[in-house]
C-alpha positions as CSV (number, residue, x, y, z in Angstrom):
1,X,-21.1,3.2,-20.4
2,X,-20.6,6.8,-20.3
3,X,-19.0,8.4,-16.7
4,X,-18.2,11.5,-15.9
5,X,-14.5,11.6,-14.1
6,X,-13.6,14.2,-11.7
7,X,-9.8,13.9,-11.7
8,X,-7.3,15.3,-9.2
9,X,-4.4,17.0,-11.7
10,X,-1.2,18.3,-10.0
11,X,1.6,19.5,-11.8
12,X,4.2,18.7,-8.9
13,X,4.7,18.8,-5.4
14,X,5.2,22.5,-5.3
15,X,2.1,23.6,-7.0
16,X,-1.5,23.4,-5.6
17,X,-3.6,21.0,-7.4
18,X,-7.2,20.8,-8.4
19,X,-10.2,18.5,-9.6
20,X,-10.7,18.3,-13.6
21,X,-13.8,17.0,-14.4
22,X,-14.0,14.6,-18.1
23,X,-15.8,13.0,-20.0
24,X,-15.8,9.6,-21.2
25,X,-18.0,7.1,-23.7
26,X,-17.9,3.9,-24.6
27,X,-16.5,2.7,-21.9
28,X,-17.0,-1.6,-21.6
29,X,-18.2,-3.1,-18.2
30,X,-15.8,-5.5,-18.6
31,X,-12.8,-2.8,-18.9
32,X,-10.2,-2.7,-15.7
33,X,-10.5,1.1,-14.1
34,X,-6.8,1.2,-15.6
35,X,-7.9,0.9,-18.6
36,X,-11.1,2.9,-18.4
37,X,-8.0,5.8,-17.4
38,X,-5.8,4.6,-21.0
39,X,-8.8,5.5,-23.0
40,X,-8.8,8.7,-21.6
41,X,-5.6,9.2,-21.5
42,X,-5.6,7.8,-25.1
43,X,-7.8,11.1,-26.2
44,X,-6.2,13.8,-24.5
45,X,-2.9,13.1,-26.5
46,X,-4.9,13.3,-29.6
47,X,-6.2,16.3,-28.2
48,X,-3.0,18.0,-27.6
49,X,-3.4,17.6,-23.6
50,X,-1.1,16.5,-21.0
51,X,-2.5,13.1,-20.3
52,X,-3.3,12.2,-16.7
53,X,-0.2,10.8,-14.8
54,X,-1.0,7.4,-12.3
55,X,1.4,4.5,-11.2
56,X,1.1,1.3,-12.4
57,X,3.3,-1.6,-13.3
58,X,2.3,-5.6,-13.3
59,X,-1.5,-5.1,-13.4
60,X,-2.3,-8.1,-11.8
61,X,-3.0,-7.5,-8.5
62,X,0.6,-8.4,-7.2
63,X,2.9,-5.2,-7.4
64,X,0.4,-2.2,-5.4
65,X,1.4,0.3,-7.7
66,X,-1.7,1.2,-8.9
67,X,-2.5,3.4,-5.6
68,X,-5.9,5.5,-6.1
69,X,-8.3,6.9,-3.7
70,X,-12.1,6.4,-5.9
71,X,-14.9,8.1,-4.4
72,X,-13.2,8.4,-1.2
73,X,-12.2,4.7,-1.0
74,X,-8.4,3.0,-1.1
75,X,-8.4,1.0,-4.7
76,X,-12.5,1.6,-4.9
77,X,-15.2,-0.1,-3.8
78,X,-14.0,-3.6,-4.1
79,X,-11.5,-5.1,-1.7
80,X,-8.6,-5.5,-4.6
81,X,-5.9,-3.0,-6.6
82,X,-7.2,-0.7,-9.0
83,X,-5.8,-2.8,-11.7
84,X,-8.3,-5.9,-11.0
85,X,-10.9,-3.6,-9.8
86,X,-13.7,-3.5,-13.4
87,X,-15.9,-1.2,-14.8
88,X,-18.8,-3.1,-13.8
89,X,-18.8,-2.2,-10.2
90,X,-20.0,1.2,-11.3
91,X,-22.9,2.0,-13.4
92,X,-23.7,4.0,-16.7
93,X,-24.0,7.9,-15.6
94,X,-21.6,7.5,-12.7
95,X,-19.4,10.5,-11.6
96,X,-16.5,9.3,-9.8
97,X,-14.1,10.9,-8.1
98,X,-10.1,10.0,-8.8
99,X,-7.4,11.0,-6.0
100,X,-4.0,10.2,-5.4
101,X,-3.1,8.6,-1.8
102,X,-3.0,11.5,0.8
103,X,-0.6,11.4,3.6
104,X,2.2,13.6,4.3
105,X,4.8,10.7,4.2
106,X,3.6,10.6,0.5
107,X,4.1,13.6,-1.7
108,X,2.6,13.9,-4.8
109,X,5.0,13.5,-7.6
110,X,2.4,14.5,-10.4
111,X,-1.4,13.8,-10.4
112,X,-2.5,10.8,-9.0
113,X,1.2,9.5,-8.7
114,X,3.0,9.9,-5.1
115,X,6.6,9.0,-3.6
116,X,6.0,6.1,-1.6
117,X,9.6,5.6,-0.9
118,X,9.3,6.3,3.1
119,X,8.0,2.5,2.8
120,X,11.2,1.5,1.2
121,X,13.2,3.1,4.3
122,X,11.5,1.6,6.7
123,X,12.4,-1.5,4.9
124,X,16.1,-0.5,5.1
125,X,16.1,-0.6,8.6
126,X,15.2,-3.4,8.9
127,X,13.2,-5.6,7.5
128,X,16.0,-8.2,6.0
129,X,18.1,-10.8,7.4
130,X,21.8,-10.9,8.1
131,X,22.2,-14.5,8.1
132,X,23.7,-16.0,5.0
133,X,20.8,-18.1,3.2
134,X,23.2,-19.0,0.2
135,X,21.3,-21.4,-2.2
136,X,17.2,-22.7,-1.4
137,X,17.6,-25.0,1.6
138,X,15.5,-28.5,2.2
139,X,12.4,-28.4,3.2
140,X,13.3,-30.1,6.2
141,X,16.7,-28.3,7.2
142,X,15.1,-25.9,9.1
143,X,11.9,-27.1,11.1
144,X,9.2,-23.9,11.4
145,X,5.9,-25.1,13.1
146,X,2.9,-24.9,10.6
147,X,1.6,-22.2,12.8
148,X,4.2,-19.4,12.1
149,X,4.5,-21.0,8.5
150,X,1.1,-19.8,8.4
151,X,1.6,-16.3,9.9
152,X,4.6,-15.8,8.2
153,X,3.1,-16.6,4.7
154,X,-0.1,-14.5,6.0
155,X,1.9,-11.4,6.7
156,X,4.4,-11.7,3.6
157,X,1.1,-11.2,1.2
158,X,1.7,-7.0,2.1
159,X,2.5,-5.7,-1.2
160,X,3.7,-2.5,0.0
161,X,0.8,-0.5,-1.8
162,X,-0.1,2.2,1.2
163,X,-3.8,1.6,1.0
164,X,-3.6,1.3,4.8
165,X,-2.1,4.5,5.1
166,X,-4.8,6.2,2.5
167,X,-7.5,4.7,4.4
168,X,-6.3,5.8,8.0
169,X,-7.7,8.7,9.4
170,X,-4.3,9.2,10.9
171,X,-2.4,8.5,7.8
172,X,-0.4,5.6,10.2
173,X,1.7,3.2,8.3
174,X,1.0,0.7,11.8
175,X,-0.4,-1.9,9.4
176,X,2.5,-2.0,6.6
177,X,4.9,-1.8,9.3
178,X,3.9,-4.6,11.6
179,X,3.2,-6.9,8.4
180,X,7.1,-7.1,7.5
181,X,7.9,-7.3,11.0
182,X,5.9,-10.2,12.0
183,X,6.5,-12.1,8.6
184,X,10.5,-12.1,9.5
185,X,10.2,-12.2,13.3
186,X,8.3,-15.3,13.6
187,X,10.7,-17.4,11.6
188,X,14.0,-18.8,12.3
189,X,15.9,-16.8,9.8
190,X,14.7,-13.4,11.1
191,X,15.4,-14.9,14.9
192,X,19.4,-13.1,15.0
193,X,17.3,-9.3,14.2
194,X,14.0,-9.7,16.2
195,X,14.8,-7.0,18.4
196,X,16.7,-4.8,16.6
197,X,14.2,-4.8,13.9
198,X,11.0,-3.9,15.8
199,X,12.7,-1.0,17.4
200,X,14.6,0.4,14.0
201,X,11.6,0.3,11.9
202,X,9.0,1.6,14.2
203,X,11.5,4.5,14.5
204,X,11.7,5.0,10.9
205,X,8.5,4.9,10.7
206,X,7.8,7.5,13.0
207,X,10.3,9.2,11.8
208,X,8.8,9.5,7.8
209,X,5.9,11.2,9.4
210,X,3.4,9.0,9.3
211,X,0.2,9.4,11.8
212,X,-0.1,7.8,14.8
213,X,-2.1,4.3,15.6
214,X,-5.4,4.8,17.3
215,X,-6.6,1.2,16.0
216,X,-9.7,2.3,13.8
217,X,-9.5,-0.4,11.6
218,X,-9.9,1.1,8.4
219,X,-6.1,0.0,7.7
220,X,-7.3,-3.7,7.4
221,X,-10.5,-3.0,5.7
222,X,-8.8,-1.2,2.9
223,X,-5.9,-3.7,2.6
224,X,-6.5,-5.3,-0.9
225,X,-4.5,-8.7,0.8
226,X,-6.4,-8.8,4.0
227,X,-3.7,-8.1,6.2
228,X,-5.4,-8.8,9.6
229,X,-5.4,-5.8,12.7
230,X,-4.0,-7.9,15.1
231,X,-0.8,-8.0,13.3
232,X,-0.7,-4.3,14.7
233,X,-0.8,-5.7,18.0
234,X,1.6,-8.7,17.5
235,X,4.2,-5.6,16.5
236,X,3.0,-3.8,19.6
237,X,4.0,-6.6,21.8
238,X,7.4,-7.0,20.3
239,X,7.9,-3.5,20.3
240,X,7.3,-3.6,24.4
241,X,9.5,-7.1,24.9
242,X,12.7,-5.1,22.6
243,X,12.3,-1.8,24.6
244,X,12.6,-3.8,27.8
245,X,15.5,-5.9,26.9
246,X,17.3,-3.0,25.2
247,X,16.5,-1.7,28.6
248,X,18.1,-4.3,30.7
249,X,21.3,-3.8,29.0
């Protein structure tokens, strides 16, 4: 295959940044897009070029750090990370556009790589819990209804990547947010927080900037592990139950 890339480069966060177009050949259907980007990488060393900057880590569809925006969509045009989306979902003579993430609670570091650390504050405030666990308890020790098993386990898939911010029109982080909040707050462990929690990390949240919530639903179609929209509104409920009890006091 032979594509022609058009390739947001950015020296830093204090520099404007621009599209470079390349060109690349030989490129195998069954390649990942990561490593479509090594083989071009791979030729601007040998050409004496700084070589195109982008996160990744695990490349198996588990970390998120492989956060691009392809031809305006989060991760591409399949519903998975960059790393496990192929070559074969584009065709021979494609131009396609490469971006980083863009949201305001995510500078651009260099390139296509941005600081995603707002996400790790609003994990910091609270998405943990304070009861001592010590080592892995029975099975049966503490009895959790198949139902929030299920939710739980359904909300803990969030890797953290920030497609759901690239993809909102707002740049609102509503969907990583209420993910860790309803994985913890349904289950007995994350019982002692549930209030606390809600109200800490929606204020860190809003607090790192990000967009507000107008429930467009882009969030969820972009999320490569099909984090549902409602979970926005199981966090908007708990939200409104801790601002009334932290009223009451």
């Amino acid at each position: 295959m032979r594509l022609t890339l058009r390739v947001w480069r950015q020296r830093n966060a204090d520099t404007d940044g621009a599209m470079s177009t390349y060109e690349v050949d030989g490129i195998s259907p069954d390649m990942s897009f990561l490593e479509m980007l090594d083989v071009l990488n791979e030729r601007l060393i040998v050409e004496g070029e700084d070589p195109v900057a982008f996160d990744h880590d695990c490349r198996e569809g588990i970390c998120g750090a492989c956060s691009l925006v392809i031809n305006g969509d989060a991760h591409g045009p399949e519903r998975t990370t960059t790393c496990q989306l192929h070559m074969r979902s584009f065709r021979d003579g494609d131009t396609i556009d490469i971006e980083p993430w863009r949201a305001a609670a995510f500078p651009v570091i260099k390139d296509l790589v941005v600081d995603r650390s707002a996400f790790d504050r609003i994990i910091q405030a609270g998405g943990y819990v304070t009861a001592p666990t010590g080592a892995a308890p029975e099975a049966h020790a503490t009895p959790v209804p198949k139902p929030d098993a299920d939710f739980a386990f359904e909300h803990a898939e969030c890797i953290g990547c920030g497609a759901c911010v690239a993809a909102c029109p707002n740049g609102a982080a509503m969907l990583f947010t209420s993910a860790k909040v309803n994985h913890l707050n349904v289950l007995p462990q994350g019982a002692p927080e549930r209030e606390t929690r809600v109200l800490d990390m929606v204020a860190q949240m809003d607090a790192e900037g990000f967009g507000g919530c107008t429930l467009a639903g882009e969030c969820a179609t972009a999320c490569p592990k099909g984090i549902p929209l409602f979970s926005i509104t199981g966090m908007n409920k708990e939200w409104l139950r801790a601002t009334r009890k932290a009223g009451k006091r």
